[in-house]
C-alpha positions, 0 to 999 in steps of 0.5 A: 487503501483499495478496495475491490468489490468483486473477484478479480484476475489481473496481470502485474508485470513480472509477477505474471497473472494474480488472483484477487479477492474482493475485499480491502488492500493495503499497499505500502509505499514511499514518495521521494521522487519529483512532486513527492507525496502529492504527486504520487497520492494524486496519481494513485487516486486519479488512476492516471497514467500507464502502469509503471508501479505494481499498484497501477495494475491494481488500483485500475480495477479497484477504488481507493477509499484511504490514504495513511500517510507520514511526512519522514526524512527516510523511507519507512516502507519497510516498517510499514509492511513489517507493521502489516504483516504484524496485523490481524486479518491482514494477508500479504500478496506475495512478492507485490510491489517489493521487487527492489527489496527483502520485503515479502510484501507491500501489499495487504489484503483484508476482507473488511478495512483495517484500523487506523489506530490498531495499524498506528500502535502496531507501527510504534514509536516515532523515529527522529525527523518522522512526522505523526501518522495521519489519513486523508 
């Protein structure tokens, strides 16, 4: 989770030029590449790196302020956006961060932050293999 404190253009790759809202954002991801999940939580921490990922654009004029996280076998990205777009307040940044997939989003925008709980109950059940959702 992001948040911005002032409105904001900023230029996202193909996506071209967006327009942001001060508030807090919610981008959803996986980490099954080389050092995993704390390579890539640290990086999007630290805002480190050249941009490679639609959130890198983001993340350089934003503050991250959470980290919900599940250890899993598979991805669930997918569930988490679909779990996003179920919420209250939540509105999505149409086509970020979902250029490999159906997904209409996997960033979310809300004008004060979202509930961990509120977000865990909309995520439901546990699939086999997933650990328990937690934040850092």
């Amino acid at each position: 989770m992001l948040q911005l404190t002032r409105p904001t253009h900023i230029d996202v790759g193909r996506l071209g030029r967006l327009s942001l809202a001060p508030g807090f954002y919610v981008y959803v991801g996986s980490a099954f590449g080389a050092g995993g999940l704390r390579a890539r939580v640290e990086r999007h921490w630290s805002g480190r790196g050249r941009p490679h990922w639609h959130v890198d654009y983001l993340r350089a004029v934003s503050r991250p302020v959470a980290v919900w996280y599940q250890v899993q076998q598979s991805s669930r990205e997918h569930d988490w956006a679909a779990a996003l777009a179920r919420g209250r307040g939540l509105q999505p940044v149409p086509g970020f961060g979902c250029s490999d997939c159906r997904c209409g989003s996997h960033l979310y925008h809300a004008a004060s932050a979202p509930s961990f709980d509120a977000f865990r109950r909309r995520l439901g059940r546990r699939k086999p293999g997933d650990g328990a959702l937690q934040r850092l």
